[in-house]
N, C-alpha and C positions, 0 to 999 in steps of 0.2 A: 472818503475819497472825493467826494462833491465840493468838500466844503474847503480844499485845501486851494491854492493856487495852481493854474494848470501851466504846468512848462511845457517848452516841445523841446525835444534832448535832441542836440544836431553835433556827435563828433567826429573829429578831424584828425586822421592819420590811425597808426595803430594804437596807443595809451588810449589817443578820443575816442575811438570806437569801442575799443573794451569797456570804457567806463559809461559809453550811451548804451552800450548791452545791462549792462547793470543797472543801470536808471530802468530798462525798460520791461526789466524784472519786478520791476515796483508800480510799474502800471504808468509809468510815461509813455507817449509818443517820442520814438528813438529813430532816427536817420544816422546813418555812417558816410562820411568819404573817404577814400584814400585812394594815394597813386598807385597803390600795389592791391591787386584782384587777390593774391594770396591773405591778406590780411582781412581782408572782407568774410571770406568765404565762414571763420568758424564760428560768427557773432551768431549765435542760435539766437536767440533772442528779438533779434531785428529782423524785418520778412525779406527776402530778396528783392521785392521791389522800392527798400527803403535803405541796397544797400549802392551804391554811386562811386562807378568808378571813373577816373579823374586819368588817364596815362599823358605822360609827355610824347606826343610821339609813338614809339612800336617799345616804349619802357616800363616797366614795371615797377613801381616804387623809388622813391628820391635816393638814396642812398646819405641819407644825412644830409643833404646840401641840399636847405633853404631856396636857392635860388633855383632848381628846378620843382621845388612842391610849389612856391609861387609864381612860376609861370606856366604851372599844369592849371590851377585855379585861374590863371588872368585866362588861358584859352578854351575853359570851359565855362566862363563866367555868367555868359546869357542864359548856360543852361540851367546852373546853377540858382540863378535868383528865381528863374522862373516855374523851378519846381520847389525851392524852399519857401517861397509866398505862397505857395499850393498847399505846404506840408503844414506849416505854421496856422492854417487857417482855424480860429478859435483859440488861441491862445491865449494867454495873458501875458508871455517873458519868454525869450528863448535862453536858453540852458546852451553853452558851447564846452566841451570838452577837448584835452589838447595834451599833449607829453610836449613842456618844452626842450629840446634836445635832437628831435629826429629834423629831418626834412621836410617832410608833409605837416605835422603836430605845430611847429615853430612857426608856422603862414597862420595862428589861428586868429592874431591881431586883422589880416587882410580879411580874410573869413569875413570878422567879427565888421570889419566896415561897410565889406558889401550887404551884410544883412542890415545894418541902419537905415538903408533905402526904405524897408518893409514898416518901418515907425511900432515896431515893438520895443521894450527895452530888453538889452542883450546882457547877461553875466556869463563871463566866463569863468572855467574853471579849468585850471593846469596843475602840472605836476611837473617836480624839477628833477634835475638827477641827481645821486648820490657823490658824493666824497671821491668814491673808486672810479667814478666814470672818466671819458677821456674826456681830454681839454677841449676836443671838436664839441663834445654835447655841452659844456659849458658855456661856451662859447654859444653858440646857437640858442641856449637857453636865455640868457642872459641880453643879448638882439632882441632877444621877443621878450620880456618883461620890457623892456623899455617901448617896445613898438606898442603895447598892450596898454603903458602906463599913459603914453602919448594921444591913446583912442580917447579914454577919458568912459570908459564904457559905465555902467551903473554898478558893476560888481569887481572886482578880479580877486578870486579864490587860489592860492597856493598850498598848491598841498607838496612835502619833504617825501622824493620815493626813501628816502637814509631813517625814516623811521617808521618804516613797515615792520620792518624784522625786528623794531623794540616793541613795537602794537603785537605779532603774532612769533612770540619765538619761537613757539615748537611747531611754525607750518615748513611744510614740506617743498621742493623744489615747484612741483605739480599747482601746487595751490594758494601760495601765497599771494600771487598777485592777484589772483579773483577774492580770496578773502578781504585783498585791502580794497578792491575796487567796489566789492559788496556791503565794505562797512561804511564807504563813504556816501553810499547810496543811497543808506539804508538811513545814515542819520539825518543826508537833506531833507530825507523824506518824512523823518518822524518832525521834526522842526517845522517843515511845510503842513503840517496832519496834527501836530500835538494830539488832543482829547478824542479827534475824531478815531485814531486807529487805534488809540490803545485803552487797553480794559480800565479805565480810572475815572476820575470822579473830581472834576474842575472844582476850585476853589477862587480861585484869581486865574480867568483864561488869558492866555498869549494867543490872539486869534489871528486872522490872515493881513489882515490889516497894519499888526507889530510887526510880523514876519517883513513882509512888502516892505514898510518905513526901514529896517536893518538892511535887508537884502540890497533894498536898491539906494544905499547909500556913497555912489560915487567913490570909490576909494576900493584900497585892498579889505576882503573880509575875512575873519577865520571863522572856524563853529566848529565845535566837540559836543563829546559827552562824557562821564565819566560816572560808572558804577561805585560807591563805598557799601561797605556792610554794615548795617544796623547795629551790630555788636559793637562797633568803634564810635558810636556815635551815643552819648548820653540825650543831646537835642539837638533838634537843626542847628544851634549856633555853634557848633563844632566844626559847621562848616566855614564859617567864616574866613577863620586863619588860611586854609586849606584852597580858599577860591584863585588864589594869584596857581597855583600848583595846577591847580584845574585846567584853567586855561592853557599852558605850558605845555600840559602831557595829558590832555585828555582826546587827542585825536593825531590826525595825520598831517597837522598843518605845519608849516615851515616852522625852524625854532627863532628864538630872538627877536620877536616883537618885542618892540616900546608901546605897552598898555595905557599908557598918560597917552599918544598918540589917537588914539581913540576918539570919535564924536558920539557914540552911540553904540549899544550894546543891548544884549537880553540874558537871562536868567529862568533857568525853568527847573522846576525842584518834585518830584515826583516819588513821595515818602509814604510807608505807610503808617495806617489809620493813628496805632499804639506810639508813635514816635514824635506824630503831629498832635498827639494829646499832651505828649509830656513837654512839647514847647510853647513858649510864650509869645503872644500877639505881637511883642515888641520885636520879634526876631526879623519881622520884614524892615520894620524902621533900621537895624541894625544892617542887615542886607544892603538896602538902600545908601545906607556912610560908606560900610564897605568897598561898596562898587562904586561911589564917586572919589574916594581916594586913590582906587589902585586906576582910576581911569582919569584922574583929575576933572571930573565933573563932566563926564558923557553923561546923553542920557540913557535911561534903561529902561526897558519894556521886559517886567515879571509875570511867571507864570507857577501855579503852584497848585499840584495834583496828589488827589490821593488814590494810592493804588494799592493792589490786592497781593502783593511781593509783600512777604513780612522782613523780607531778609536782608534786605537791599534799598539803598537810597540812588535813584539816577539825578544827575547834574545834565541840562545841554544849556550850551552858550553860546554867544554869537557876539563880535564884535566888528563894527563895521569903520570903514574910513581911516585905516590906519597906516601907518607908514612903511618903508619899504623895511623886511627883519633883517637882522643882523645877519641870516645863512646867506642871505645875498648877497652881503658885502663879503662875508668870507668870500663865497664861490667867484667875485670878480678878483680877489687875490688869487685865487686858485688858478685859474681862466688866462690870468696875467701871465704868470710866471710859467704855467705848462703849455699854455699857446704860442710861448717866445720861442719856448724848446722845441716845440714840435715844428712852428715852422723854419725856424734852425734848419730841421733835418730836411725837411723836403726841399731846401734852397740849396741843398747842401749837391754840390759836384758829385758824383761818383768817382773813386780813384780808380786810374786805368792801370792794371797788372803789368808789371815790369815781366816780358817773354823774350829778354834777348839771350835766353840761356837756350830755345828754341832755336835760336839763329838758322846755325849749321845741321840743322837736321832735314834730311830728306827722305819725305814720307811715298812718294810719287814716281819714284823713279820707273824710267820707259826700258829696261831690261838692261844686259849686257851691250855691251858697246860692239858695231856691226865689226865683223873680219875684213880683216884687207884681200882687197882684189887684187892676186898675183897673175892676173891674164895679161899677157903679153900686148901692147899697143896694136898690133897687126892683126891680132885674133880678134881684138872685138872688132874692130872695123870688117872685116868679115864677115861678123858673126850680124851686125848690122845691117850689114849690105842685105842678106839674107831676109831679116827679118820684113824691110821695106819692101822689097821683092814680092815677100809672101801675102802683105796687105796690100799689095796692089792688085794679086790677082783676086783674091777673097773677096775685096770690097772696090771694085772696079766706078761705083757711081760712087761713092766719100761719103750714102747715106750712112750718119753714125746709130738709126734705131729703127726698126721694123719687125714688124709682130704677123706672124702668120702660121696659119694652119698646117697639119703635118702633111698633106698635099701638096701644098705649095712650097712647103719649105724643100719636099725633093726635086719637086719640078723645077724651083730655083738655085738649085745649087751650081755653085761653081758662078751664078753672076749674078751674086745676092749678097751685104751682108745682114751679119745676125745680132741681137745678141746674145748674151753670154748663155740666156735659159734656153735660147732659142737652138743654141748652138749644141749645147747637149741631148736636146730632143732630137737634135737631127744626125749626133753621133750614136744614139740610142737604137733607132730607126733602122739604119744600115746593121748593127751588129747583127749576128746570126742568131 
């Protein structure tokens, strides 16, 4: 553990956070942010005072759109540097982790430049979305590699979420994303650790020194590992044919790297005792052709261990400074053509419902239509005259509202008027 390089793991959004939990299962110093307090809460791993919540406003997490995860980080930025220079104190590199695709995860290029101020070197590491995802998460993915590539940062690690479920086919709904976040974890870490964590017996060390010269080699990197069984293998140089395959499918990283792209690389071979007896010294010289053909002459930093596994040969490798892979040009095909569609749709008018079949219908109507008055012209004028008559003596002052007690209301009768509540109280009153 001493003797490895010490990262401080700082991620961004939800993917970043899951995977700084997992780092910090492996004995990292691990911080989270994110716009959303729900996404915080079930990182066990990270203490609550390491976990940093970021809202826009009275909001809860970006909703995919970039443009509010980076301007929750521009308005919490002072606080932000000034407790990640706090966090980082004693380091040697910080570690960023990132889901490119969501809202928050997709800012982890901005992230990544305000921690430049602090004069550590910064690698990040993301993850892209699959095949099946929408065109918005491609889209936003695809912004942030290019925002990431333009940083120029010391690392940038891509890891394919589209080949988790070929890494773990039989995991479950529950668990597969923590198995793939724990194996990526689990391998920086034995890379960063080689001999120091594991029970085995250095022959040629790959020390922290190689590590560091790979890690921080400016450009995109990948690293795997890759288990074979001893049964398949007569000598090490069985592996040879088998290293371009290695690299390919020995991990989580994007597919479609050009390997000739490469400046540099590492090799670390972990055999045991009976297997390393039956090959020949010349098998590194041979290693060494190997890995400068499939890389067109990178250099490489070997490491070569013997362990107490009779059963099993481990491969990890590491290639750094390489170009951008082929799933990325697919996924900007992909990004092209389904983000046309999609914003198609949202530009698209709504059609307004043809109701003139509604026309003639009346839903509202105010009853029966009133009867006709057969009252003789003469009668109502009569019947008027009377009614004038009756409000003049009723309401002799023209007050039209007055409110009084049942006292007053007899004492005032006859030169008072009422109204209507009033009026019944005070036919109430009189009854017998």
């Amino acid at each position: 553990m001493s003797n490895r390089l010490k990262f401080a793991v700082v991620g961004l959004g939800q993917c970043g956070g899951n995977l700084a939990n997992a780092f910090a299962k492996y004995g990292y110093p691990s911080l989270a942010i994110n716009t959303s307090v729900l996404d915080l809460k079930d990182l066990a791993n990270i203490p609550d005072n390491r976990k940093v919540h970021i809202p826009l406003k009275d909001s809860d997490g970006a909703g995919k759109d970039p443009r509010i995860g980076e301007q929750a980080l521009r308005t919490h930025q002072s606080y932000l540097v000034s407790n990640l220079q706090e966090f980082v104190q004693g380091a040697d590199a910080i570690l960023l982790t990132a889901g490119l695709g969501g809202g928050t995860g997709s800012n982890v290029a901005y992230l990544g430049e305000m921690l430049k101020q602090i004069g550590l070197p910064v690698v990040v590491l993301t993850t892209i979305p699959t095949q099946n995802e929408s065109a918005l998460a491609k889209v936003n993915a695809l912004r942030g590699v290019n925002r990431l590539i333009g940083e120029n940062f010391e690392s940038f690690i891509i890891i394919d979420n589209g080949k988790i479920l070929s890494l773990f086919p039989e995991g479950n709904l529950a668990t597969f994303y923590t198995q793939a976040n724990d194996y990526v974890a689990r391998t920086f870490s034995s890379l960063n650790s080689m001999s120091t964590e594991m029970a085995s017996r250095s022959l040629i060390s790959f020390d922290n020194e190689d590590f560091r010269k790979v890690l921080l080699s400016h450009g995109i990197l990948i690293f795997g590992e890759k288990e074979l069984a001893t049964s398949d293998l007569s000598t090490l140089d069985d592996i040879l044919p088998r290293l371009r395959g290695i690299w390919e499918a020995g991990g989580l990283m994007a597919e479609g790297f050009d390997h000739t792209t490469a400046a540099v690389g590492a090799v670390s071979i972990y055999a045991p005792a009976a297997l390393l007896q039956k090959t020949s010294s010349r098998f590194l010289n041979l290693l060494g052709d190997e890995f400068k053909t499939l890389t067109n002459g990178a250099t490489c930093y070997f490491g070569l261990y013997e362990h107490n596994n009779p059963s099993t040969v481990k491969i990890t490798s590491m290639l750094g400074r390489l170009a951008i892979p082929v799933r990325l040009q697919e996924m900007l095909a992909e990004a092209s053509s389904e983000g046309k569609n999609l914003s198609q749709k949202i530009q698209k008018e709504l059609p307004r419902l043809d109701i003139s079949a509604l026309d003639d219908m009346e839903l509202f109507s105010m009853g029966p239509e009133p009867l006709v008055d057969t009252t003789p012209p003469a009668a109502k004028t009569q019947a008027l005259a009377r009614e004038d008559s009756d409000a003049e003596t009723s309401n002799p002052t023209g007050r039209e509202s007055s409110f009084f007690s049942s006292d007053e209301l007899l004492q005032n009768e006859g030169n008072q008027s009422y109204t209507l509540e009033e009026y019944v109280r005070l036919k109430k009153m009189k009854s017998p």
